[in-house]
N, C-alpha and C positions, 0 to 999 in steps of 0.2 A: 137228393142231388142226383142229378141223371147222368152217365157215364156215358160217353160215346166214343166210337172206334173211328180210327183215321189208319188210312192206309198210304201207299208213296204217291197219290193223287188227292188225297184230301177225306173228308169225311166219307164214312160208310155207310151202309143201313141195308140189312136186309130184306126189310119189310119194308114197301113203297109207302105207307101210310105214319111212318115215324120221320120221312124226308121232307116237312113240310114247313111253310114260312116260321113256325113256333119257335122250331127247333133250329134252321139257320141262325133266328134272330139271338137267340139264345148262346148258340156258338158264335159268333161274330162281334158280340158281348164280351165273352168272356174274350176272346181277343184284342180288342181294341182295350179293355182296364189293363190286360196284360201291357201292352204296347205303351197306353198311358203312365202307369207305373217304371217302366223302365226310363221314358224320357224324361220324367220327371228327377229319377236317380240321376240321370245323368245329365241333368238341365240343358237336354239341350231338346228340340223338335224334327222330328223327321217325317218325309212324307211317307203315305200308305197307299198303295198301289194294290188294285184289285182287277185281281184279272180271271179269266173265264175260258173254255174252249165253245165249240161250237154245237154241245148236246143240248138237247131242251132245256133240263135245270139249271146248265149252266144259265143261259138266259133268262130264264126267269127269276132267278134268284141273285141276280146283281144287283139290280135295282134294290131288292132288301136289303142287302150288303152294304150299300152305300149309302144308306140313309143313318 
């Protein structure tokens, strides 16, 4: 199981080469069962909102996000 750091803006990495689509899709995952499990506790659906600022990864990495 691989451990990763989040900081008060979101994921961390200090190595460029562990910040890559694997590992979003990876985190985003486990988010979304998180999110699923909760709405289901509480029967009800909520929407999910994905947002981004204007750095490179952020762009490139939405699009994995949202699929």
């Amino acid at each position: 199981m691989a451990i990763y750091a989040f900081g008060t803006s979101g994921y961390r990495s200090r190595e460029e080469s562990s910040f890559n689509e694997a590992v979003i899709q990876q985190i985003t995952g486990a988010i979304a069962d998180y999110l699923i499990d909760q709405m289901h506790q509480q029967n009800v659906a909520k929407p999910v909102l994905i947002g981004g600022d204007t750095r490179e990864k952020s762009r490139r990495f939405i699009p994995v996000i949202a699929q």
